[in-house]
C-alpha positions in Angstrom: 161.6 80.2 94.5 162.9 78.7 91.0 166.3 79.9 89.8 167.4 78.9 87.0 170.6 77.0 87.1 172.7 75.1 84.2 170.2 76.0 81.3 171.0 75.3 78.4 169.2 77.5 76.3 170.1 78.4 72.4 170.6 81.9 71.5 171.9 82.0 75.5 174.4 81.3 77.6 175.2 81.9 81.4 177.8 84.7 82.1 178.1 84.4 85.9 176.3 84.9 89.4 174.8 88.9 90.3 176.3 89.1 94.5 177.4 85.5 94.2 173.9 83.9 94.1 171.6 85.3 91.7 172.2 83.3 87.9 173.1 85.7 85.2 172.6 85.0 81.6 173.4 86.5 78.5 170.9 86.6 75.7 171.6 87.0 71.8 168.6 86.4 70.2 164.7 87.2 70.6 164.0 83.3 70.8 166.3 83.0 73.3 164.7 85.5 75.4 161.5 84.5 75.0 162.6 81.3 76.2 164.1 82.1 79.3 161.6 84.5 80.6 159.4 81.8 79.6 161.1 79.1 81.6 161.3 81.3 84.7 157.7 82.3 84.7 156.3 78.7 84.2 158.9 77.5 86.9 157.5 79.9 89.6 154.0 80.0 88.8 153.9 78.2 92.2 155.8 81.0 94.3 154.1 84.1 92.6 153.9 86.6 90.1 156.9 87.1 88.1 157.7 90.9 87.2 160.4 93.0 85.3 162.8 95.7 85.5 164.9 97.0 83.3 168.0 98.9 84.2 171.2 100.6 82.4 173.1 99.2 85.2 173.8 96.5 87.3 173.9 97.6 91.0 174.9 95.5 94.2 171.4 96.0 95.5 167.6 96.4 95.0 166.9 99.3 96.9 163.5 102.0 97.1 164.6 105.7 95.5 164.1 107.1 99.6 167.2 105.4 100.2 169.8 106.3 96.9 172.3 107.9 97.6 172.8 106.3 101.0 171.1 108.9 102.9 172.7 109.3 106.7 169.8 109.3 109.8 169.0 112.4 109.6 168.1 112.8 105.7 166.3 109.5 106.1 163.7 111.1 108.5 163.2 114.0 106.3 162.6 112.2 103.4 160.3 109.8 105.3 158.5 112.7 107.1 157.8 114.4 103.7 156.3 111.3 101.9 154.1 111.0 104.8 153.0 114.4 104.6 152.3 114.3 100.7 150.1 111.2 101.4 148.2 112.5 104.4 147.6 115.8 101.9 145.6 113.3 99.6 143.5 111.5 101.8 142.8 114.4 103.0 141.6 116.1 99.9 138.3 116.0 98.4 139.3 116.4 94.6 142.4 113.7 94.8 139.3 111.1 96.6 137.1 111.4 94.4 139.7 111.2 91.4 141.4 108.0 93.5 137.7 106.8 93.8 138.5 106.5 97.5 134.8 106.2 98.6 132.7 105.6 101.7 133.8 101.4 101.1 137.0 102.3 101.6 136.2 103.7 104.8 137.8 101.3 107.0 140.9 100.3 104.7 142.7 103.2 106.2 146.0 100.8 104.9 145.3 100.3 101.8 144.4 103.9 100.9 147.8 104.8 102.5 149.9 102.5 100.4 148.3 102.8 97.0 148.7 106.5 96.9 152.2 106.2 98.0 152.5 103.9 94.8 151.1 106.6 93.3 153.8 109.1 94.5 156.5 107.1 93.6 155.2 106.8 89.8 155.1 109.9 89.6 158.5 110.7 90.8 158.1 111.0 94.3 161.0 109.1 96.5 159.2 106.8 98.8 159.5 103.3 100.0 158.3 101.3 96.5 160.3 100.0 94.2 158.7 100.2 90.1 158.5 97.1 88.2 156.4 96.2 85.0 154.8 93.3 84.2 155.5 93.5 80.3 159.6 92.5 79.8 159.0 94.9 76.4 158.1 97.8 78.9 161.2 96.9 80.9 163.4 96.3 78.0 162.6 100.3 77.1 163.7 101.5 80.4 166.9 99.8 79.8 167.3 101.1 76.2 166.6 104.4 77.3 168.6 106.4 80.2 166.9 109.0 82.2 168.3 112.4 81.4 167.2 116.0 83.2 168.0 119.9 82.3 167.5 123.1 84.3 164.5 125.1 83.9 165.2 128.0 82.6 164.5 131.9 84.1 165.0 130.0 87.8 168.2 131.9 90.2 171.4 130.2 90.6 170.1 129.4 94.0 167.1 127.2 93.3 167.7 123.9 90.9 164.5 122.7 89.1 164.6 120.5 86.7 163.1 119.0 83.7 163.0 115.2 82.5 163.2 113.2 79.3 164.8 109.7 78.2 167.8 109.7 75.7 168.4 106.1 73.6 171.9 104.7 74.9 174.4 104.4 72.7 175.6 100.6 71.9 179.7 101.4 72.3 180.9 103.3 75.0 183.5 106.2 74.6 185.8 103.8 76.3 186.4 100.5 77.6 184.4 100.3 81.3 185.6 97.2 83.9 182.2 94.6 84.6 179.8 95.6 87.2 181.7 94.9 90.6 178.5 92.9 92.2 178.9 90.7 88.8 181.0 87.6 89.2 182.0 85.9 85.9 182.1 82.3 85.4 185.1 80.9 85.7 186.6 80.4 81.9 186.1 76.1 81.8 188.4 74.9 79.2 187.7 71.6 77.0 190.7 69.0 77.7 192.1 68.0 74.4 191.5 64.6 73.6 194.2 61.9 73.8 195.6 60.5 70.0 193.8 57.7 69.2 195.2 54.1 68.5 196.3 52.8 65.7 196.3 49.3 64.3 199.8 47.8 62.9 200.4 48.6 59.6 202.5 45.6 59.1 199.4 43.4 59.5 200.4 40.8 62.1 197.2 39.4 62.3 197.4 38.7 58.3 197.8 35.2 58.9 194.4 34.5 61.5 192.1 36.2 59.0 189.8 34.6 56.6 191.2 35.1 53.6 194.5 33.7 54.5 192.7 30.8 55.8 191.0 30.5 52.3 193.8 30.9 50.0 196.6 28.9 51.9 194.2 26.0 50.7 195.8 26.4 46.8 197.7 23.8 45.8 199.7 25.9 43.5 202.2 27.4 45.2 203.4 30.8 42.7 199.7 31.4 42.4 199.1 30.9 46.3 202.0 33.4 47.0 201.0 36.0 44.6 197.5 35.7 45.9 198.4 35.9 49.5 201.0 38.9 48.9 198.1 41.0 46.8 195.7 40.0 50.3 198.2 41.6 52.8 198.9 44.5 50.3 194.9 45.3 50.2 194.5 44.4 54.4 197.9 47.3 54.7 196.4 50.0 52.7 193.1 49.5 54.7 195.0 49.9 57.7 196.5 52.7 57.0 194.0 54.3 55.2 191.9 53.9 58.5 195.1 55.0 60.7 195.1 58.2 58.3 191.6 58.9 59.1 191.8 58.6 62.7 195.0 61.0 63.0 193.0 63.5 60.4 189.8 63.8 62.9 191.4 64.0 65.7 193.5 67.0 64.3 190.3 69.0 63.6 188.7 67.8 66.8 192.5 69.4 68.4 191.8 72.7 65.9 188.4 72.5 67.6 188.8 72.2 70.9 191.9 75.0 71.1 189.7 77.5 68.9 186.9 77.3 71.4 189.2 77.3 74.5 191.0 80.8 72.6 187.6 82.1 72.0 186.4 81.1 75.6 189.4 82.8 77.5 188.6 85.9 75.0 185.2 86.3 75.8 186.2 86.3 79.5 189.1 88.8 78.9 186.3 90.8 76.6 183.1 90.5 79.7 185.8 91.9 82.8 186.7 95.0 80.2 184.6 96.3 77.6 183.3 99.2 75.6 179.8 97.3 74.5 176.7 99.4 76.2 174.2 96.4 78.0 170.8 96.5 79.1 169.9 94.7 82.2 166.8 92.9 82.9 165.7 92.0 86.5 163.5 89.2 87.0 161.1 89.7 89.7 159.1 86.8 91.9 156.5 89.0 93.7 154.7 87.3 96.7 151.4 87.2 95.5 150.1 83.9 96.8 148.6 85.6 100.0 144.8 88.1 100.4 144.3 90.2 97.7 142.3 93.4 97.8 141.8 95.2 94.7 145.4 95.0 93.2 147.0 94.8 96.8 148.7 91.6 97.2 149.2 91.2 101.3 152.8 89.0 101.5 154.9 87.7 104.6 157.7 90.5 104.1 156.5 92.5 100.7 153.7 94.5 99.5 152.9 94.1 95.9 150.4 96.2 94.1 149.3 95.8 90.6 148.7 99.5 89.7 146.2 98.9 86.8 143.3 97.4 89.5 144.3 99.7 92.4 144.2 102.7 90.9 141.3 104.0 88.1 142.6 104.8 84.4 142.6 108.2 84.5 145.3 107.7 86.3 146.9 106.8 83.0 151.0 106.5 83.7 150.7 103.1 85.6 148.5 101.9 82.6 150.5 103.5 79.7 153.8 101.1 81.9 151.9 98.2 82.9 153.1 99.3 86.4 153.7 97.6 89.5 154.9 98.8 92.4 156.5 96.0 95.7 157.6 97.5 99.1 159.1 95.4 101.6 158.1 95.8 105.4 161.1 96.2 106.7 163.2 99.4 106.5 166.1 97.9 104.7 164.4 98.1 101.6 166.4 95.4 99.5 164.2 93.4 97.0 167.4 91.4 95.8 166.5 88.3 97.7 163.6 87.9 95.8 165.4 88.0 92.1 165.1 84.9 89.7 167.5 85.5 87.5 169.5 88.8 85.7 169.2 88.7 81.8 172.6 90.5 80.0 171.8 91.8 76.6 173.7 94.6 73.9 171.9 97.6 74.1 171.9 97.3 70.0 170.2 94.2 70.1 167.3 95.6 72.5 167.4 98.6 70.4 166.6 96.1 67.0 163.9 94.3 68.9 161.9 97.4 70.4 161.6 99.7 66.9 160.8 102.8 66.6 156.8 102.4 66.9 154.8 104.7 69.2 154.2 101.9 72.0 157.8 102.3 72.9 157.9 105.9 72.8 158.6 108.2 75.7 155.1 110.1 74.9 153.6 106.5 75.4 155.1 105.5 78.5 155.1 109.2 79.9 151.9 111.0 78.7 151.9 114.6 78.9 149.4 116.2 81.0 146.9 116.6 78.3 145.9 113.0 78.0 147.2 111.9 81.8 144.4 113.5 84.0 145.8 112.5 87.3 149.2 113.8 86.4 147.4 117.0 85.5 145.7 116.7 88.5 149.0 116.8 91.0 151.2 119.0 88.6 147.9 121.2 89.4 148.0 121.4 93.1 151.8 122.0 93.5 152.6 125.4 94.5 153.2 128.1 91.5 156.6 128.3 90.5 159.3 130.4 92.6 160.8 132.2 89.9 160.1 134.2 87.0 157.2 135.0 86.2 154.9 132.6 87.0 151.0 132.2 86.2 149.8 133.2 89.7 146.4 131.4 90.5 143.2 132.4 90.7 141.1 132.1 93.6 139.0 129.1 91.9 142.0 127.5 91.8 142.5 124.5 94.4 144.6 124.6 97.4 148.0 123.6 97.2 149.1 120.2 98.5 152.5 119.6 97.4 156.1 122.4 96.8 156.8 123.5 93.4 159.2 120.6 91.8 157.3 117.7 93.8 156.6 115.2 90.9 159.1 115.3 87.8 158.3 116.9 85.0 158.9 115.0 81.9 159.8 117.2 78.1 159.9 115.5 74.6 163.0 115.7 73.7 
């Protein structure tokens, strides 16, 4: 896998190492961005599929939403033992097969079913094993812009806590200044040595006498005129000299003023990325191993599996499309996809904010369509069970069976 080290990239600049390893970069302009996603696409085109995520902080690791919040054993189990169950209700249901288009040629992939509706699950705010990402850096710049907010429902006890779900823009200063991300180790501040002053010729003119026009005018025969010749010669050779000595001294003060202003601004900058009140967006880039079989929009890898949610799964399904979603779980129980990271791009949430607009692709109701226009979110928000408070719509015996508890997939408000 390509990382990209020592690039020197305008409207960029590298800001330090994510855990030690991973190059971070901070971006200031949308050339430079384009740039450097650019670089790191065309660099790994060898290795596999390069994908995004964008994130209002930076953490130490790249863990699956079954295991925040460090879950102990036995919380592990349950949360393992539920996903399970929610996928074994849908294979199991006629309705959710037929809306999956899970038909008889699918008969045999037992597998693949299992995982793509798991990747389903976890779009639809289920906590499984698979870790969202987007193929579209736009997409992932909006999750980073935007921060993931939730309220009670109302008319619920004090005993039960349901929620609700929208996205709020970040603000770009913070209410206070906020130390750097501890898994975020800064460059060390490197300093331009000041030059040494340069040298400068004698400016009483020893050489006068081995230059040409000495040798040409010690030749007059009159000796008041050779004199007054020779004296105006070494008067014009010492002004040159020193007006060249003057010169000299005068650049290499600025290049001094330079130099020093740079260092100052350098150490500054430092002081200003350990402790600041500036909001950032983070942007994860992704190499997905998707060099190996593919079967429709399931990438089989050596440690990952990496689905491309638009091919797996039919459009009615319309969240993964709306997101350009993918979805990567790793085989292994630890979860951690950090291995796998290219590079970490640092940008001001103001400048991500400029760049996005206000236009309705990068909209909440774009990325997170309502049930109206999302049939397969309609679809499961339709076979939870009826809410346990209030006064709920009870259903009617035409109805279908109920696959999932009340609060299963997150419900998402405009706000």
């Amino acid at each position: 896998m390509y990382r990209p080290e020592n690039l020197s990239i305008d409207g960029t600049r590298f800001l330090g190492r994510w855990n030690g390893i991973v190059p971070v970069y901070d971006v200031f302009t949308m050339q430079g961005l384009n740039a450097i996603v650019g670089c790191v696409k065309h660099n790994n085109a060898a290795y596999g599929t390069v994908l995004y995520r964008g994130q209002t902080e930076l953490h130490p690791k790249l863990i699956p939403s079954i295991l925040h919040g460090n879950p102990d054993r036995e919380e592990r189990k349950r949360r393992e033992k539920e996903v399970n169950l929610y996928v074994k209700n849908i294979l199991s249901d006629t309705l959710m097969q037929g809306t999956l288009h899970f038909g008889d040629d699918l008969e045999e992939r037992a597998n693949y079913k299992k995982i793509v509706v798991e990747a389903m699950l976890q779009h639809y705010g289920v906590r499984t094993y698979c870790h969202d990402f987007v193929d579209n850096h736009w997409t992932a710049l909006w999750f980073s812009l935007y921060e993931l907010k939730k309220e009670r429902e109302k008319d619920q006890s004090k005993k039960t806590d349901y929620y609700n779900y929208y996205y709020q823009k970040r603000k770009p200063f913070l209410n206070k200044k906020c130390p750097k991300p501890a898994c975020l180790e800064l460059d060390a501040v490197k300093k331009v040595q000041l030059p040494d002053e340069p040298d400068y010729k004698d400016e009483t003119d020893p050489e006068f006498e081995k230059c040409n026009a000495y040798k040409n005018l010690i030749k007059i025969e009159n000796s008041d005129e050779k004199e007054k010749k020779l004296e105006h010669a070494r008067q014009v050779r010492i002004t040159g000299i020193k007006s060249r000595n003057e010169r000299k001294r005068e650049n290499w003060e600025k290049q001094k003023q330079s130099i020093k202003l740079r260092n100052n601004e350098a150490q500054l900058q430092y002081e200003r990325d350990k402790c600041s009140n500036i909001s950032y967006a983070y942007l994860i880039l992704y190499v997905a191993d998707t060099q190996g079989e593919c079967f429709r929009g399931v990438y089989a890898g050596t440690e990952t599996m990496t689905i491309d949610l638009r091919k797996a799964l039919p459009s009615v399904i319309l969240r993964p499309c709306a997101q350009h979603g993918w979805i990567v779980k790793k085989l292994s129980r630890d979860g951690d996809l950090s291995r796998n990271v290219s590079c970490v791009l640092r940008m001001q949430v103001d400048l991500v904010d400029r760049m996005l607009g206000n236009g309705e692709l990068v909209q909440q109701k774009n990325f997170f369509p309502s049930i109206k226009e999302d049939s397969g979110y309609r679809i499961l928000l339709g076979r939870e069970q009826i809410a346990p408070f209030g006064n709920p719509k009870h259903k009617s015996k035409k109805d279908e069976p109920s696959l999932f508890p009340y609060s299963t997939f997150q419900h998402y408000i405009e706000k």
